[in-house]
C-alpha positions as CSV (number, residue, x, y, z in Angstrom):
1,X,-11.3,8.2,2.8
2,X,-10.5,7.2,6.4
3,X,-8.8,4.3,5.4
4,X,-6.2,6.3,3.7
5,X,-5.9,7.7,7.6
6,X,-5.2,4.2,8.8
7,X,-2.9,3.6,6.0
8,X,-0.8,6.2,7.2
9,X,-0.6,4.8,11.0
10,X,0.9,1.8,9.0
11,X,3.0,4.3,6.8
12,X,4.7,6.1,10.2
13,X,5.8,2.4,11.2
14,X,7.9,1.8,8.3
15,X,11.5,1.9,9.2
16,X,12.8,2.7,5.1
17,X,14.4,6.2,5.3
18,X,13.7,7.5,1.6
19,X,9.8,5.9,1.1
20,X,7.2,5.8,3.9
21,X,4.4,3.3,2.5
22,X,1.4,2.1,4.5
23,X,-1.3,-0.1,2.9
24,X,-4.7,-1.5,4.4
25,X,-6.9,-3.9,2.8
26,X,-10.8,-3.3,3.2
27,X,-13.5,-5.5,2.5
28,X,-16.9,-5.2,3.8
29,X,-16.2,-1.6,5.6
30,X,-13.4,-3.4,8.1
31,X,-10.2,-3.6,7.8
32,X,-8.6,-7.4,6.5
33,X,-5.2,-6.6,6.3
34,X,-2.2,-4.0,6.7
35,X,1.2,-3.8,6.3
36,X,3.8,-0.8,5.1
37,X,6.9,-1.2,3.4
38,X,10.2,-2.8,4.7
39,X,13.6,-1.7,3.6
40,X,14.9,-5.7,4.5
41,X,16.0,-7.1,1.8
42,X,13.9,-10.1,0.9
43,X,16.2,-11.3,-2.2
44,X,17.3,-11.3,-5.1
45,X,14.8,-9.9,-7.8
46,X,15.6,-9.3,-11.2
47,X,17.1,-6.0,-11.1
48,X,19.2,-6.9,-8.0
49,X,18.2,-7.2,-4.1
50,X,14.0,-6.1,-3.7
51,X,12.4,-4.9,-0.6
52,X,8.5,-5.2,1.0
53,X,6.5,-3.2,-0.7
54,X,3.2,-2.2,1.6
55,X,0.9,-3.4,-0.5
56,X,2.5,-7.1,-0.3
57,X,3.0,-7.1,3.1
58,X,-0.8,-6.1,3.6
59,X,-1.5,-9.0,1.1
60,X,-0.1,-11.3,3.1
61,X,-1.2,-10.6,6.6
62,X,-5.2,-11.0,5.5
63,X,-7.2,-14.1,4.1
64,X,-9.7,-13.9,1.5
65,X,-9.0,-10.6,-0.3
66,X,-11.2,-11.1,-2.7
67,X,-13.5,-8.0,-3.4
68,X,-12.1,-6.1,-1.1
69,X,-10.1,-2.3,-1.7
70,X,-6.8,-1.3,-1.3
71,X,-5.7,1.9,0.6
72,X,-1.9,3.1,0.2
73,X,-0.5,6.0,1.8
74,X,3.0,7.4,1.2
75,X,4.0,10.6,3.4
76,X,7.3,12.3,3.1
77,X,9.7,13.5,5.8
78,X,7.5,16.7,6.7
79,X,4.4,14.0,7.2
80,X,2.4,15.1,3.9
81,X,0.7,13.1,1.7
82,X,3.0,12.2,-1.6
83,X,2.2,9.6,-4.8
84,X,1.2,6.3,-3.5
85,X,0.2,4.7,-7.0
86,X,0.5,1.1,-6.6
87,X,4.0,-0.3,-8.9
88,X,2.9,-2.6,-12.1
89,X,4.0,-5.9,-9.8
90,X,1.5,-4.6,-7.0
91,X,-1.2,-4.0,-9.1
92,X,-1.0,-7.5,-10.6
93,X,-1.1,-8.8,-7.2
94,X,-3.7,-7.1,-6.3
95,X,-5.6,-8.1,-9.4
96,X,-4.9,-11.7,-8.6
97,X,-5.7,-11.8,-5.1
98,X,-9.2,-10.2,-6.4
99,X,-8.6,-6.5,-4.9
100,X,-11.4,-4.3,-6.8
101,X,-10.1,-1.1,-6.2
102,X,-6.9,0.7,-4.9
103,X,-7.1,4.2,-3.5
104,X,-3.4,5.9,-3.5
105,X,-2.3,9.3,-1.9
106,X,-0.8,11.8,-4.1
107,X,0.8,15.1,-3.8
108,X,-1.9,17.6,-5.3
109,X,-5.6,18.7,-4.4
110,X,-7.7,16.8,-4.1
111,X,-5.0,14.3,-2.5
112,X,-5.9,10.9,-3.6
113,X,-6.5,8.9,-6.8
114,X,-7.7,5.4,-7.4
115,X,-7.4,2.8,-10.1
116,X,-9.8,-0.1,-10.8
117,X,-7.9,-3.4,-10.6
């Protein structure tokens, strides 16, 4: 799980004061993309102004996703490890951009959970 290690460096760069959400995209044991999540608005969605989510912004800083596995990292205030699970939207981007797998911190033992895209 060191991804999930360098989806929190991504995490701790994210300016949005309630959420802290990194995300790395792996394919082929090195990392492809990262990004975390952005409290700028970037318009109007259909339940009113939207925001970056991580796993978007890692999207689009890689090329050729396909195959490859997502990490995402949320950490509260205290720096601990809290539910990452990629939203509905996300994980049909993910699917779509051909992400296999995403990994996902959460807040019990053993830590982390993943869904298959």
């Amino acid at each position: 799980m060191k991804h999930l290690i360098h989806a929190r460096k991504e995490a701790v760069k994210s300016h949005h004061e309630r959420a802290k959400v990194g995300a790395v995209i792996v394919k082929g044991g090195a990392i492809i993309g990262k990004g975390f999540n952005s409290p700028k608005y970037i318009g109007k969605g259909e339940y009113g102004y939207t925001s970056t989510h991580a796993e978007l912004s890692a999207l689009l800083h890689t090329n050729k996703p396909k195959g490859g596995v997502c990490y995402v990292f949320r950490m509260l205030k205290n720096s601990l490890p809290a539910m990452a699970k990629p939203c509905m939207k996300c994980q049909t981007l993910l699917r779509h951009a051909g992400i296999k797998k995403a990994y996902y911190t959460t807040s019990i033992p053993p830590f982390f959970g993943v869904i298959k895209l």
